[in-house]
N, C-alpha and C positions, 0 to 999 in steps of 0.2 A: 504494500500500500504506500503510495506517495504523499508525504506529509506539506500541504502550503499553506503557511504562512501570508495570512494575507487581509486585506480589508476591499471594500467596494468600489476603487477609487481607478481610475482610467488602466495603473501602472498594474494594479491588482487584477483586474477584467482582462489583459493581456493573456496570462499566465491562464487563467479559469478557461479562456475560450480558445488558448491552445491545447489544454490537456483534453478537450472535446472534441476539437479538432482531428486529434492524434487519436483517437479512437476509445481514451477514458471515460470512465465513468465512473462521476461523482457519489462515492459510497460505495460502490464496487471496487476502482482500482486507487479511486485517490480519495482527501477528504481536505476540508481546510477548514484551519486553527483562525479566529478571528485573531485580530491584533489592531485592538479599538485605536486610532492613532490621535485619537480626538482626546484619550483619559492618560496618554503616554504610555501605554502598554512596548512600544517601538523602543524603549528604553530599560526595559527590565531585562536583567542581565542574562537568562535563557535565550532572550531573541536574540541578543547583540550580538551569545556564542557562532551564530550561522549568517547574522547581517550585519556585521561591524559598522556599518554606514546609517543604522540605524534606520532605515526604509523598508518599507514592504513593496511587492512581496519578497518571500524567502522561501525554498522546495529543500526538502530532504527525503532522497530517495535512496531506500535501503539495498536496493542492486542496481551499483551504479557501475561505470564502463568496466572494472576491472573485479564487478561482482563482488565489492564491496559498497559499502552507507556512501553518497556525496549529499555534502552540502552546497545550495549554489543562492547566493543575493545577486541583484540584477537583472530586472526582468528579461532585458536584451537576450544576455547568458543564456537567461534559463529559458527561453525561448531556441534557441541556438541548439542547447543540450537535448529537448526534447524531439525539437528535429533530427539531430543525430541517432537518440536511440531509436526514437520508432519509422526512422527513412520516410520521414512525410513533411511535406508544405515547406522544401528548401531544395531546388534543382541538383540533378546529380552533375548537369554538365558545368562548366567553370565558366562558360561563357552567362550564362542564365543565374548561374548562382553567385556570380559578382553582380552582377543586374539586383538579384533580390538586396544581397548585403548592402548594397550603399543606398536601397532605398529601407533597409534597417535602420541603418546610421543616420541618416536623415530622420525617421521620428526620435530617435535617443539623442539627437546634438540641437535640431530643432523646434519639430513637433512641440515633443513634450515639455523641454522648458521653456519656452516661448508660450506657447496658448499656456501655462501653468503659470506665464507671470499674468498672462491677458485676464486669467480665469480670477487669480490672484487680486489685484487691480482693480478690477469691474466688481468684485461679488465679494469679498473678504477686509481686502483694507478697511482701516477703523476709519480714512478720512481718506474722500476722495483728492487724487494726483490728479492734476489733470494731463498734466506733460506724462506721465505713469500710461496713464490711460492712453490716451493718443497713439503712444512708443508702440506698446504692445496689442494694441488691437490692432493697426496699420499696418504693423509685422506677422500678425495671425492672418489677417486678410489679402499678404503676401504669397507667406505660406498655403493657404487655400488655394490661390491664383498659381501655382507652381504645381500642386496635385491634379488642380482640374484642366491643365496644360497637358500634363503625363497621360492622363486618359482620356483625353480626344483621340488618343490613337493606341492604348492600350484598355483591353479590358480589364484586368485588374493593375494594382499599384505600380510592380515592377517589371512584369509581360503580361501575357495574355493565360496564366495559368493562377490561381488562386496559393498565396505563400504567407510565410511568415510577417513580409512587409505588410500585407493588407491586416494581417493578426496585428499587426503593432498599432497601427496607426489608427485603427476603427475606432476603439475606444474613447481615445482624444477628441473625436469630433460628436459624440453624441450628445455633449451639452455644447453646439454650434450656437443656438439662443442665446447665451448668456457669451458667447464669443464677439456677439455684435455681429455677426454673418448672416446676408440675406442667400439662401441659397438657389436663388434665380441671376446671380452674379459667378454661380460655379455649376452650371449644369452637366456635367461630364463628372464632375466631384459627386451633385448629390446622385445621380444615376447611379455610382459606384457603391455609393453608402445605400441605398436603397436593398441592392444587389446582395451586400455582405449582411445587411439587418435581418433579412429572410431565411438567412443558414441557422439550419437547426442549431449546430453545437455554437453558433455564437449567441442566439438568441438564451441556451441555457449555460452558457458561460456567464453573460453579463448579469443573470440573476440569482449568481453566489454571492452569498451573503448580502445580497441589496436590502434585505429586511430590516438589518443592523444600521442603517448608515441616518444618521438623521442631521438638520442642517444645523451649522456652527453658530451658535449663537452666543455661546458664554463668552467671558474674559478667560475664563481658567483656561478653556480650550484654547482660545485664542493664543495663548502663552504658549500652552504646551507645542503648537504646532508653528507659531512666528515668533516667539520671544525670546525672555531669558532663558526657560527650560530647556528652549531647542540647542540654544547653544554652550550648555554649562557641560564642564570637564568631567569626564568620563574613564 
């Protein structure tokens, strides 16, 4: 059984609707640990043993490559890993599977921290920036502009076959709404989001653990996930 470590949050949904992808089944082959990141659970020294970085998620799988326990933090990775073991949603040939990789790397170096500061910004801060705002929605709305360029002429994210990049990046965009994105300025983008919304194993990927996630409202929370807390010595 595959242990993950995780909460309901874009980086988390990656990891849930790859392992359904890959052919798991939630309660059958895997199961996941919540790790409320709202009460600091992400800092209790069990998780930190497997995510030093202190993020979710985090997978421990008891037969790992050399049929021994791995631990793996970093959704990327552990996306990557699971492609390895079970030979799905990452091209075998080097031409295709450079294609899928650096449209990896583009939601791990863009995507995600970019619309996470947009998300950030727009829906989180205690007072609105406005230069804040502006920066990162203009850049989200970029980054949209660049995906829905890519598939004017591919069906999914990195070619025409369904991969890991589309696993990555789905996530990110389901709270488009609160990105400030009209999706009648990215038609080719939401055709694509459409496309991947109606896949079985994403559709019961993206509803692990969504029962748990309720919206931020305290100071404590707020702390725990922007402030001092986040940042004290460990």
């Amino acid at each position: 059984m595959i242990n993950v470590y995780s909460w309901p949050t874009p980086n988390g949904h990656k990891v849930h609707v790859m392992l359904e992808e890959c052919g798991f089944r939630l309660g059958r082959d895997w199961q996941a640990f919540p790790v409320n990141i709202g009460k600091g659970d992400q800092f209790k020294p069990d998780f930190l043993a497997i995510s030093p970085n202190n993020k979710i998620p985090a997978l421990v799988d008891p037969h790992g490559p050399d049929g021994k326990p791995i631990s793996l933090f970093e959704s990327g990775a552990i996306l990557l890993y699971l492609a390895a073991k079970t030979g799905k949603l990452l091209p075998k040939s080097d031409r295709l599977k450079f294609q899928v990789l650096q449209w990896l790397m583009f939601q791990m170096g863009s995507v995600g921290p970019m619309i996470g500061q947009t998300h950030h910004f727009r829906q989180y801060a205690p007072e609105k920036i406005d230069y804040a705002v502006n920066r990162y929605t203009n850049e989200t709305r970029r980054l949209y502009g660049v995906m829905d360029r890519q598939l004017a002429t591919s069906k999914f994210i990195a070619c025409n076959q369904y991969t890991i990049a589309d696993v990555a990046i789905f996530p990110w965009l389901r709270n488009w709404a609160n990105h400030g994105i009209d999706w009648a300025d990215y038609p080719h983008l939401k055709k694509w989001f459409d496309l991947v919304s109606a896949r079985p194993a994403v559709q019961r990927g993206v509803q692990v653990l969504a029962d748990l996630r309720r919206p931020l409202t305290g100071d404590k929370e707020r702390d725990i996930l922007f402030g001092k807390t986040q940042y004290a010595k460990r």
